[in-house]
C-alpha positions in Angstrom: -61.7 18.8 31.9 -64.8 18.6 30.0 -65.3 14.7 30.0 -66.1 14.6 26.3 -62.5 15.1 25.9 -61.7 11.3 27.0 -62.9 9.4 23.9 -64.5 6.0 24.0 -62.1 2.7 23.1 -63.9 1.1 20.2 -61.9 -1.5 20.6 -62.4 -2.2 24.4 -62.9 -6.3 24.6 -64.7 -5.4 27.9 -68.4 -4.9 28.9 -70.2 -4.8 32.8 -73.5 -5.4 32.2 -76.4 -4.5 34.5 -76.3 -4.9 38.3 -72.1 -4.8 38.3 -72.5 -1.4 36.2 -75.1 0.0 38.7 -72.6 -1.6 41.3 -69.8 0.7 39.7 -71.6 3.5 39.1 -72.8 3.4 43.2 -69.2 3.3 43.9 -68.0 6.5 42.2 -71.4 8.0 43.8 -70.1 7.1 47.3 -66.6 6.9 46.7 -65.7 9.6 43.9 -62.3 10.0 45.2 -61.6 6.8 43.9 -61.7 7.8 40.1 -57.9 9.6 41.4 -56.8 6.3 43.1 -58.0 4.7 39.6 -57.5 7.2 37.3 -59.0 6.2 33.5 -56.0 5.9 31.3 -55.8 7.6 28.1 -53.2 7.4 25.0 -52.1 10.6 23.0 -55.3 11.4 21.3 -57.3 11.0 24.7 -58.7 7.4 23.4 -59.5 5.4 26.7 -56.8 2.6 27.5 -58.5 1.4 30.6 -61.9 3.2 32.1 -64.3 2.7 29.1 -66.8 1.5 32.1 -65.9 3.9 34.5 -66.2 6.7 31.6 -70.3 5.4 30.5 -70.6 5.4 34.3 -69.7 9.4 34.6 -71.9 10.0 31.9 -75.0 8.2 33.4 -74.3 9.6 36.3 -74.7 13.4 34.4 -70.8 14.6 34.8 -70.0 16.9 32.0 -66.9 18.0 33.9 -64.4 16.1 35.6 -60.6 16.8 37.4 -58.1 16.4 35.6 -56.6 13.8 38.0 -59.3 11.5 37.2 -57.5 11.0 33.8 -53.6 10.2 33.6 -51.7 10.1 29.6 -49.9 6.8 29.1 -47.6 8.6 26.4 -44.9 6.7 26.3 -46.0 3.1 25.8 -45.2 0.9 22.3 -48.2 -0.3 21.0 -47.4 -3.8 21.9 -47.8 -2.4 25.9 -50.8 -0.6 24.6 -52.5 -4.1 23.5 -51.3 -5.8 26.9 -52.5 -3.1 29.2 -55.7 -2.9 27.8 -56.3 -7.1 29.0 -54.3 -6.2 32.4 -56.1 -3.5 33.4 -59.9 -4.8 32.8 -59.1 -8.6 34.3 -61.1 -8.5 37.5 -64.1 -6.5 36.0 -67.2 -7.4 33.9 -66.9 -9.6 31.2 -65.2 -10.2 28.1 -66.4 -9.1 24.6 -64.9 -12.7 23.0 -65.9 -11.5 19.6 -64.2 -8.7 20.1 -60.9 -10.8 21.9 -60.5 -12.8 18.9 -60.6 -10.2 16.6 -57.9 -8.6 17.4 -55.6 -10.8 19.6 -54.5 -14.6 19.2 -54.8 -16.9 22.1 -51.3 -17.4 22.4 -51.2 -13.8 23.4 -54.2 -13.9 26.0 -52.5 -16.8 27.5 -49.4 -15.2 28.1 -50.6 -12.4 30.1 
């Protein structure tokens, strides 16, 4: 699939800046079987769930075109599993957008998951 088709998250609370995005974007270099291990995860309208990073990586790294498995639909998740997959999923990477975190979750929330 043409990776234009998987659309940016503007509302991803999560950012890898510098060496840790070079460190990610060596990875899929070396390791591009990976991106099927850890597919990015798209919603209905291809809008990225979890892989924002891993998406901007492709792109630096000049993929135009990627297999399909690289990409897996979460269809059938309420938009309450929506919100909480988006924190599970980017945990252990990069760091948080806080802005962006209190903006659209309470702490309550954060602190639950």
């Amino acid at each position: 699939m043409k990776l234009s088709k998987v659309l940016n998250n503007p509302n991803n609370p999560r950012i890898i800046r510098d060496g840790k995005f070079e460190k990610l974007k060596s990875s899929i270099e070396k390791f591009p079987k990976m991106m099927a291990l850890r597919p990015m995860v798209v919603d209905e309208n291809m809008i990225l769930l979890g892989g924002n990073m891993r998406r901007k990586a492709l792109e630096e790294l000049g993929y135009t075109e990627i297999p399909d498995d690289w990409v897996k639909k979460a269809t059938d998740l309420s938009d309450e599993e929506i919100r909480e997959f988006i924190i599970l999923d980017n945990v252990p990477f990069g760091e948080w957008d806080y802005e962006m975190l209190a903006n659209q979750y309470e702490p309550a929330e954060l602190e639950a998951l």
